[in-house]
C-alpha positions in Angstrom: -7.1 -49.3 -28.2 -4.0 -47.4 -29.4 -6.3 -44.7 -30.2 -7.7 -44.5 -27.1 -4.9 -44.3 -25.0 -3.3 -41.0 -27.5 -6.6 -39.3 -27.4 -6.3 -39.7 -23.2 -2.5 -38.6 -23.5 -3.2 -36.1 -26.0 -6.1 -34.6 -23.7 -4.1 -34.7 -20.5 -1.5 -32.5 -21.9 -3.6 -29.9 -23.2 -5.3 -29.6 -19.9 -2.3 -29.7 -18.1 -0.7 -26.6 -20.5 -3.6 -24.5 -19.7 -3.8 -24.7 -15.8 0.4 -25.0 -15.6 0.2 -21.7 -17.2 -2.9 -20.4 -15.0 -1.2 -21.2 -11.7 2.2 -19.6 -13.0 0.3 -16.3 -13.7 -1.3 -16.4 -10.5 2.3 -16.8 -8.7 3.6 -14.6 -10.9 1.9 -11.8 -9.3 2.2 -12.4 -5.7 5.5 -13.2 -5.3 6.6 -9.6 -5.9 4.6 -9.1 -2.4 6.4 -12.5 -0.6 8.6 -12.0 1.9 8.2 -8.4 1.9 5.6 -8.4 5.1 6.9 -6.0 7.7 9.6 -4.0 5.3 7.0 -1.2 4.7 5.2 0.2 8.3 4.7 3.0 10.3 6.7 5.2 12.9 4.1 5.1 15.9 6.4 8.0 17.5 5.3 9.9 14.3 1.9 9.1 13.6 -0.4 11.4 15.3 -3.9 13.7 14.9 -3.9 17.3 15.5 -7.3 18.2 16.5 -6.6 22.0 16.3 -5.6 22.0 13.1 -8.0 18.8 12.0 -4.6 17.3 10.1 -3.4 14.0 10.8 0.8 13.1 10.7 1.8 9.8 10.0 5.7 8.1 8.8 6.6 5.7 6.5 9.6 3.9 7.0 10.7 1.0 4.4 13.3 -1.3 4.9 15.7 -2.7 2.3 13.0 -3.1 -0.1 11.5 -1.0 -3.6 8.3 0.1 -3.9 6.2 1.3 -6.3 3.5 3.2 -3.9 1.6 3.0 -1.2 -1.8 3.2 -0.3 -2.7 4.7 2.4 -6.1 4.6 4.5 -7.1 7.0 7.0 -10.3 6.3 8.8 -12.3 8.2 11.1 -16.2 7.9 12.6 -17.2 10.1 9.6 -15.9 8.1 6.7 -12.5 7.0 5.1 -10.2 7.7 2.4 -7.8 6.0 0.6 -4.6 7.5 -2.0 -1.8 6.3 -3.2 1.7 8.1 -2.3 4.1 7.6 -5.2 7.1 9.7 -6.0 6.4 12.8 -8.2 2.7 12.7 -7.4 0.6 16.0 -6.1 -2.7 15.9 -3.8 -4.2 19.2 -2.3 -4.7 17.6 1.1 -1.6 16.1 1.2 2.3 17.6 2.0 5.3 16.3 3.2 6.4 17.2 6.6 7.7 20.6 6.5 6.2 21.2 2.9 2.9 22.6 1.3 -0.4 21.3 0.5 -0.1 20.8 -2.8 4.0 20.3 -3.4 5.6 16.9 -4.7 5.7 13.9 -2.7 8.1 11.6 -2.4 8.3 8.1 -1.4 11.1 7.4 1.4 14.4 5.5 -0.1 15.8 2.3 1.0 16.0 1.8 4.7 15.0 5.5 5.7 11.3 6.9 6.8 9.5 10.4 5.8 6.4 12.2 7.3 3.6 13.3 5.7 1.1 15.2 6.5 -2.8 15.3 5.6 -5.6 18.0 6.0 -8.5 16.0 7.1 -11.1 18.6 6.3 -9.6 18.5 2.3 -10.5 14.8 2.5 -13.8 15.1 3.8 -13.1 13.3 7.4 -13.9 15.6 10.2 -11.6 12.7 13.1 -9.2 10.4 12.6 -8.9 7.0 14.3 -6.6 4.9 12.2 -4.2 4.7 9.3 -3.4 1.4 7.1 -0.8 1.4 5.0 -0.4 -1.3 2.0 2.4 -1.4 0.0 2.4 -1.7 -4.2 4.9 -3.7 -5.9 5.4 -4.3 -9.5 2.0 -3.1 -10.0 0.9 -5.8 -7.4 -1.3 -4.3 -4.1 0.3 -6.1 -1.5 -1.7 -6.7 1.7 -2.1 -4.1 4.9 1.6 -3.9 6.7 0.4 -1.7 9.3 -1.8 -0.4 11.1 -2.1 2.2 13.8 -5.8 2.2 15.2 -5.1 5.1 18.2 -3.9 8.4 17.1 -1.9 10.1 20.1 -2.6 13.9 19.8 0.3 15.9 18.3 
């Protein structure tokens, strides 16, 4: 009998090890994105679609929050296409408001915003209708933050 009832204990403490240490992981990871649900979003008075020059604009203002990137969606009736804006990173579609295709980006500091601009055509999207935007934290893709589903015209 006293065998029995170490062989029970013995069992219930390995299985409890393995799944305490399964659920930790799995809270490990999303608690970087907890909390953080409105700190990364768009600037509506920003975000916009140039028809003449088939480029959309869009601003990404964070709050009092670090990043690692964002992703950013941009969807149109012909397709979508997603990237990831990070600091230091180049894409030939992509520029910074003011700056070339081509140049650095940069991701906006601590409770401040930056535009960025995207050629459409280098993307392969011939409109644009919306732009989602999901944070990445500690290597963790949080979910969408915003979205703007109208473009105004520029």
């Amino acid at each position: 009998m006293v065998i029995m009832i170490a062989l029970v204990i013995g069992i219930t403490a390995t299985v409890w090890v393995v799944v305490s240490n399964l659920v930790k992981g799995q809270i490990g990871s999303s608690e970087s994105c907890f909390g953080n649900y409105g700190e990364v979003s768009l600037d509506k008075a920003y975000t916009c679609y140039d028809s003449s020059l088939n480029e959309t604009q869009f601003e990404i203002t964070l709050g009092d929050i670090s990043i690692d990137s964002v992703l950013v969606s941009v969807s149109g009736k012909s397709g979508s296409k997603s990237f990831k804006i990070k600091n230091n990173v180049t894409y030939s579609y992509v520029k910074m408001y003011g700056g070339s295709y081509g140049g650095v980006l940069q991701l906006p500091a601590k409770n401040a915003g930056l535009t960025y601009v995207v050629n459409l055509a280098g993307i392969g999207i011939i409109d644009s209708k919306s732009i989602k935007i999901a944070p990445i934290i500690n290597s963790n893709q949080c979910e969408v933050s915003d979205t703007v589903t109208e473009l105004n015209n520029c």
